[in-house]
GULUM-533155 format. One record per residue (C-alpha): residue in one letter; x negated, y negated, z. Coordinates in nm, 3 decimals, decimal comma, padded with zeros to 5 digits. Each point is the difference from the previous one (the first is absolute). Layout:
   rest         X         Y         Z
      A         X         Y         Z
...
This chain:
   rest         X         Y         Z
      X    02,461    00,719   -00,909
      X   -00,231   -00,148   -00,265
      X   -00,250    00,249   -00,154
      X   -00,367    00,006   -00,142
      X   -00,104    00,144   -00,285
      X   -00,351    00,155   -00,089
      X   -00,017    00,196   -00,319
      X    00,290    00,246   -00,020
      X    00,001   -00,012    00,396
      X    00,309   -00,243    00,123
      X   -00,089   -00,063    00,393
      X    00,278   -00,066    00,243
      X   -00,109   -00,311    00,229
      X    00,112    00,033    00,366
      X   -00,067   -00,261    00,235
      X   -00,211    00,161    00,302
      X   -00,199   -00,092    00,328
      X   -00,333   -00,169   -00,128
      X   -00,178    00,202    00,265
      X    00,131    00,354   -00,142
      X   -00,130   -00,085   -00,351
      X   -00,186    00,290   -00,134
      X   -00,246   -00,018   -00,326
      X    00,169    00,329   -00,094
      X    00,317   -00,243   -00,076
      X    00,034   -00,092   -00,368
      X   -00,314    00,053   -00,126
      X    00,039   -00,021   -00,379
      X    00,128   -00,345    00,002
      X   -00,264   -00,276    00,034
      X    00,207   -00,287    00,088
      X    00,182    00,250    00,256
      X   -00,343    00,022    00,146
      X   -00,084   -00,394   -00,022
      X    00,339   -00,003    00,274
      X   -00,135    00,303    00,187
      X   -00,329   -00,119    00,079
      X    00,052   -00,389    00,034
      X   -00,132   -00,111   -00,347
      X    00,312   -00,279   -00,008
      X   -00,052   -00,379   -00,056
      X   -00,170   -00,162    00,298
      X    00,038   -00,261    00,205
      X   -00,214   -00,258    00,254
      X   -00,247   -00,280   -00,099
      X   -00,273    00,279   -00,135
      X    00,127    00,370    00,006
      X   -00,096    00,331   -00,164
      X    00,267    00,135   -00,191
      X   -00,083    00,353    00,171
      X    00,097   -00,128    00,297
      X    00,370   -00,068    00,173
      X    00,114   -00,262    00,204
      X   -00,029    00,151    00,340
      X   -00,431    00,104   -00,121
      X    00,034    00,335   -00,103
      X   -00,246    00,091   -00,236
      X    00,003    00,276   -00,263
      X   -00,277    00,203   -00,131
      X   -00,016   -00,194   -00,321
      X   -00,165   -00,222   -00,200
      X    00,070   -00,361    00,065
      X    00,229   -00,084   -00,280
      X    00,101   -00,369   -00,019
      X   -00,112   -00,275    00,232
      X    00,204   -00,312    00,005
      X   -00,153   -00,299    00,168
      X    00,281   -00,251    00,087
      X   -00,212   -00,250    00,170
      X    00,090   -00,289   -00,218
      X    00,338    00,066   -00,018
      X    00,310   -00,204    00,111
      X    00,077    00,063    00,322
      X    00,276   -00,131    00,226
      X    00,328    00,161    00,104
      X    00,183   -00,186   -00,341
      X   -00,242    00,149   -00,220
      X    00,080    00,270   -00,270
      X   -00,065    00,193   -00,296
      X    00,058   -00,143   -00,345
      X    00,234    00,119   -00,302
      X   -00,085    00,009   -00,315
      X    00,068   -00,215   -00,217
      X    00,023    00,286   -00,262
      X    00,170    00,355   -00,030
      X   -00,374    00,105    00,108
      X   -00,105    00,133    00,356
      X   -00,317    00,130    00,181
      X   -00,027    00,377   -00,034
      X    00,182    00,179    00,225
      X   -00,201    00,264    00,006
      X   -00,421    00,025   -00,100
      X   -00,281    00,280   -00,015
      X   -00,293   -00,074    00,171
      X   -00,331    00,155    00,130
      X    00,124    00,277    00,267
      X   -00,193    00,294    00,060
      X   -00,348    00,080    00,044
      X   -00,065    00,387   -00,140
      X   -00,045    00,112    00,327
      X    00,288   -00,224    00,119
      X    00,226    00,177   -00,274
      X   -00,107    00,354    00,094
      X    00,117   -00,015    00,389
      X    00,299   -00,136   -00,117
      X    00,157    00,222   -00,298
      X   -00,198    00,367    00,146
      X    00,254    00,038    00,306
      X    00,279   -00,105   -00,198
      X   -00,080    00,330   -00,241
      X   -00,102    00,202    00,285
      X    00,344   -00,057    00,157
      X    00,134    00,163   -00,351
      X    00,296   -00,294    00,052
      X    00,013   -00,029   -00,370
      X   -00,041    00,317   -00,128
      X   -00,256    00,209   -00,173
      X    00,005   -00,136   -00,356
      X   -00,002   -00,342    00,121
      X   -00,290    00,001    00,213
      X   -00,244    00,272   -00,240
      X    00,105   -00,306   -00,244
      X   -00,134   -00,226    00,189
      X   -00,280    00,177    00,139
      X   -00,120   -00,003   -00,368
      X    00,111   -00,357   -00,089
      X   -00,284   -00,109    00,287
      X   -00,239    00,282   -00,010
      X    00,022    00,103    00,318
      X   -00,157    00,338    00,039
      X   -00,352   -00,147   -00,061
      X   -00,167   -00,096    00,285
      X   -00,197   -00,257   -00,179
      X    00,172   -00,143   -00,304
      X    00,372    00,013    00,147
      X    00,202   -00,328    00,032
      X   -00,306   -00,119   -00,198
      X   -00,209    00,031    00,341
      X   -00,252   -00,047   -00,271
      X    00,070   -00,359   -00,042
      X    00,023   -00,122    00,404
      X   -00,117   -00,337    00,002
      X    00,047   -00,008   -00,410
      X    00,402   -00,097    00,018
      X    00,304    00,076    00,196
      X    00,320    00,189   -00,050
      X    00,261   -00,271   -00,109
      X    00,360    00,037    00,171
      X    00,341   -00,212    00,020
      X    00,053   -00,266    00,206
      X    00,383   -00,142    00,077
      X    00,143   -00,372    00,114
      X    00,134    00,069    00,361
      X    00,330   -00,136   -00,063
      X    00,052    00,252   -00,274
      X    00,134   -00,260   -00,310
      X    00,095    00,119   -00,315
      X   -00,230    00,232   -00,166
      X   -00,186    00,042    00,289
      X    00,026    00,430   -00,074
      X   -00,119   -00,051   -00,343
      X   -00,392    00,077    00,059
      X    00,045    00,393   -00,001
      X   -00,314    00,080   -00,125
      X   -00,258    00,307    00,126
      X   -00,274   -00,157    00,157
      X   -00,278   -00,066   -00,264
      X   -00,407   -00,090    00,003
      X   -00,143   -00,307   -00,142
      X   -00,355   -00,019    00,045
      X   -00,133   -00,286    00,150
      X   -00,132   -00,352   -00,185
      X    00,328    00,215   -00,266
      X    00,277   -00,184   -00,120
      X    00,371    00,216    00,158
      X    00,165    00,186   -00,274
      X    00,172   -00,223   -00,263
      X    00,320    00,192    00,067
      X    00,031   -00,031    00,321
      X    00,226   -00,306    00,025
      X   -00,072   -00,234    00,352
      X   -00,328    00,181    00,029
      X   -00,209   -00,284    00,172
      X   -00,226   -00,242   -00,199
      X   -00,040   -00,351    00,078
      X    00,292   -00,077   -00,160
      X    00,266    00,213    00,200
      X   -00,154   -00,091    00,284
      X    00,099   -00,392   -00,064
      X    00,330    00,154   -00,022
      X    00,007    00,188    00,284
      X   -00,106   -00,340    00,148
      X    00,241   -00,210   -00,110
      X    00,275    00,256    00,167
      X   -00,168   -00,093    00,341
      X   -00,023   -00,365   -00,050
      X    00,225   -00,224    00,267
      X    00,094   -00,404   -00,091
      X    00,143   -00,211    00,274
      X    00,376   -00,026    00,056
      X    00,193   -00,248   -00,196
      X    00,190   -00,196    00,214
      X    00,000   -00,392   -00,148
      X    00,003   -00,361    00,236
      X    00,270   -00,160   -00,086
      X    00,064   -00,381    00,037
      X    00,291   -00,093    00,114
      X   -00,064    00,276    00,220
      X    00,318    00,080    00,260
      X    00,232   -00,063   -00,292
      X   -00,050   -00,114   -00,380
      X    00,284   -00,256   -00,121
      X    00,188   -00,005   -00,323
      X   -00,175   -00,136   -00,249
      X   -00,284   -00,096    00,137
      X   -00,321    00,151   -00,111
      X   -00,156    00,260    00,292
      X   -00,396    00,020   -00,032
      X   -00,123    00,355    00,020
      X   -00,371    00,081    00,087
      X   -00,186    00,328    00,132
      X   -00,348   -00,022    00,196
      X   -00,255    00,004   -00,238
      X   -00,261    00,072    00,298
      X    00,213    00,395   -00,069
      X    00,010    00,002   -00,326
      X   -00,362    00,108   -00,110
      X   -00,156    00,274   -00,212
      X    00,011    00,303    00,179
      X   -00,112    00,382   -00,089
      X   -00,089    00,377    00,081
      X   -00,296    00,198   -00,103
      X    00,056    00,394   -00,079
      X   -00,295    00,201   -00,051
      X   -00,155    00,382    00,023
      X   -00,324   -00,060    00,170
      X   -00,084    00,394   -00,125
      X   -00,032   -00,109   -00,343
      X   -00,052   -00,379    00,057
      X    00,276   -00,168   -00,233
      X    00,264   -00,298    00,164
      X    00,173   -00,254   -00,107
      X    00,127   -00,323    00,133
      X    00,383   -00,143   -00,113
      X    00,047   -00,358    00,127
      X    00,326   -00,168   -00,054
      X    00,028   -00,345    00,036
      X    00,352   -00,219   -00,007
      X    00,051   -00,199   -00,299
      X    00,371   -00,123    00,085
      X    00,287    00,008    00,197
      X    00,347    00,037   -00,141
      X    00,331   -00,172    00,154
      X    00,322    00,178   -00,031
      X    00,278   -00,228    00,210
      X    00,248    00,267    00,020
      X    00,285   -00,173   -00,171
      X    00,058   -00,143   -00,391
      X    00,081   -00,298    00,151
      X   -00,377   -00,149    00,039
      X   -00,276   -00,104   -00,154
      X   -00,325    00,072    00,005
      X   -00,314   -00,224    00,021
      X   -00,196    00,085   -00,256
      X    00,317    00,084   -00,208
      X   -00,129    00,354   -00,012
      X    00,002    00,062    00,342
      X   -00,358    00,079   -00,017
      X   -00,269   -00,187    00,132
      X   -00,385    00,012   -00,099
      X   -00,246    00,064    00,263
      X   -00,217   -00,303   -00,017
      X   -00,306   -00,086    00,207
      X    00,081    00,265    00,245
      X    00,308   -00,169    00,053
      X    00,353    00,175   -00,036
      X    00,233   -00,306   -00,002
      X   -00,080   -00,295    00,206
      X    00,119   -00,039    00,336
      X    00,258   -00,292    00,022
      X   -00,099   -00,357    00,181
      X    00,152   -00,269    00,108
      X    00,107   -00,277   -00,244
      X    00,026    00,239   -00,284
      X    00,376    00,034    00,021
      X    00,083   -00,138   -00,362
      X   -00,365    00,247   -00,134
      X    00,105    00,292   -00,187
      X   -00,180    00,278    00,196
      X   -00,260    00,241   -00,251
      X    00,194    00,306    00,174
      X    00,354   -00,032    00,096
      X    00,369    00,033   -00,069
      X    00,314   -00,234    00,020
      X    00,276    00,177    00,092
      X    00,334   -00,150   -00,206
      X    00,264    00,164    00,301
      X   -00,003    00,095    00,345
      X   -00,027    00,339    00,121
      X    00,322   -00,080    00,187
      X    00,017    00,256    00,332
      X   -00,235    00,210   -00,129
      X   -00,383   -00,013   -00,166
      X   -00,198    00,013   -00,386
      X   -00,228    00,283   -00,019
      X   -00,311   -00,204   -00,091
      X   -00,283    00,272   -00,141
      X   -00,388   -00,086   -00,008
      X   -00,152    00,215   -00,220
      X   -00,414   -00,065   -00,006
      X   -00,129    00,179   -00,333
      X   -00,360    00,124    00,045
      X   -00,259    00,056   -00,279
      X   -00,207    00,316    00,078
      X   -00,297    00,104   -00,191
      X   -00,309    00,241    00,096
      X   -00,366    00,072   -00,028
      X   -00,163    00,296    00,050
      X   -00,338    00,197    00,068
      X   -00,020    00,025   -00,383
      X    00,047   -00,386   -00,079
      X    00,299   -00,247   -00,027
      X    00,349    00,144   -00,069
      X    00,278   -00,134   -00,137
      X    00,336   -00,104    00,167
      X    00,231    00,185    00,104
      X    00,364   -00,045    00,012
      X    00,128   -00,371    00,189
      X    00,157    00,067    00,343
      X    00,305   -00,184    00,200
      X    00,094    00,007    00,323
      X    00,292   -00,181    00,134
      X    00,224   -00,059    00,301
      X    00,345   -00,138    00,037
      X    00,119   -00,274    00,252
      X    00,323   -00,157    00,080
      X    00,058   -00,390   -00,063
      X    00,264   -00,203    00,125
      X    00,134   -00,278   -00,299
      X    00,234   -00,246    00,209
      X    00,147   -00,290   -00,161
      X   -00,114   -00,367    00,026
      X    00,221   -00,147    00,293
      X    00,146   -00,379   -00,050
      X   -00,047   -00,260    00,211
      X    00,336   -00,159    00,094
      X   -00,018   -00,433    00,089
């Protein structure tokens, strides 16, 4: 059973009904919370991250908003890999709690006395809470928000690694230096880029029902799919976004055997015009195709694994200016091609 940790506290992790939750249940552990009370990586065309997929709301802050209407779409479509050891955060701090909003949530976990004495009079004094009018900075409502951890719903890598207390940046205030993936413009480009979707890779291939030995085979994708496309993240509570567009810059041919080539010799193919490849037509049987492969035997009773890998270039701007890029992205998909040999004609 994997465990959290908060401070010297390790915190077993069972799995439970969502409707017997309790805020009394691991309390010290801020990404713990972030699971508890539906603070995970959303999902939709425009969605709050405070909110889960079936509209349950939770008495936070709004956290993230990712708009994802000018992304690819499409049942093919999916996310791209880096093209470097680099990955979105798996985890973030955002803007979560209101004073008041942090009050009604941490008093009945210390009431409940479900983490004993020394704990809670520690935390009592960490947020000031026996005065009325200066506890949880009640002080500054409307001057900043509590900031809290946020986690990718499908849990990657790292994604327990924002254990931090909660914290207060005032507002128009830069987030702690320290506090690594606290959102600025910048992580939130790379929080986009995690949510961005490219068409499925799938290449025409001419001859289509079955390429010959060789002969060269023409390979093309739709360039009508193949078009910038992008995702906006942004906390409207302190007004900072940013935009990461990635748009496809080539397409990469892998036939699947050693015994091919490749047209260009590469195996990659520039994205010119729009274009990826050129569709074949008729009378250009003795052309050597832009984007292509000859295969040099036939895939006898079986198939070559021929990969199309489209890399995309992905850079961002942001509420405080232009950006920079970020790493390239691929996606790819595989497909099975039938090599025959070139048949005689007896007289």
């Amino acid at each position: 059973m994997p465990a959290l940790t908060h401070g010297s506290k390790t915190l077993p992790v069972a799995i439970v009904l969502i409707g017997c939750l309790s805020p009394f249940v691991l309390p010290g552990a801020a990404h713990a919370d972030d699971i508890l009370d539906g603070n995970t990586q959303n999902s939709g065309t425009e969605q709050h991250a405070n909110a889960d997929g079936r509209g349950n709301v939770s008495v936070t802050v709004g956290g993230v908003v990712f708009d994802r209407s000018k992304n690819g779409s499409g049942d093919s479509v999916g996310a791209v890999t880096s093209s470097t050891s680099w990955s979105p955060p798996a985890c973030w701090y955002a803007p979560k709690y209101t004073p008041e909003q942090l009050q009604k949530y941490l008093e009945p976990i210390w009431e409940a006395e479900s983490t004993g004495y020394e704990w809670d009079a520690k935390q009592r004094e960490k947020y000031n809470a026996l005065d009325e009018k200066k506890g949880f900075n009640k002080d500054k409502t409307g001057k900043g928000y509590w900031w809290g951890s946020y986690v990718n719903e499908s849990f990657p890598p790292g994604w327990d690694k924002c254990d931090t207390e909660y914290f207060w940046v005032d507002q128009g205030d830069p987030p702690p230096a320290d506090k690594e993936n606290a959102v600025t413009p910048e992580v939130l480009a790379e929080l986009a880029y995690g949510e961005i979707r490219v068409p499925g890779t799938e290449v025409t291939l001419a001859p289509a029902a079955a390429t010959k030995v060789n002969l060269p085979t023409w390979a093309w994708l739709d360039g009508a799919d193949f078009k910038p496309v992008s995702v906006t993240a942004s906390v409207e509570e302190i007004g900072i976004w940013a935009t990461a567009t990635a748009e496809p810059v080539s397409l990469q041919i892998e036939p699947g055997t050693p015994d091919a080539e490749t047209y260009p010799a590469s195996g990659v193919c520039e994205i010119k015009g729009g274009r990826i490849g050129a569709p074949y037509e008729k009378g250009k049987a003795d052309d050597t195709p832009p984007c292509g492969v000859k295969y040099l035997r036939s895939s006898g009773d079986g198939t070559f694994p021929l990969r199309a890998t489209v890399r995309w270039k992905i850079h961002w701007t942001g509420s405080d200016g232009p950006g920079d890029d970020l790493p390239d992205g691929t996606f790819g998909a595989t497909q099975d091609v039938v090599v025959q040999e070139i048949q005689a004609v007896n007289r």
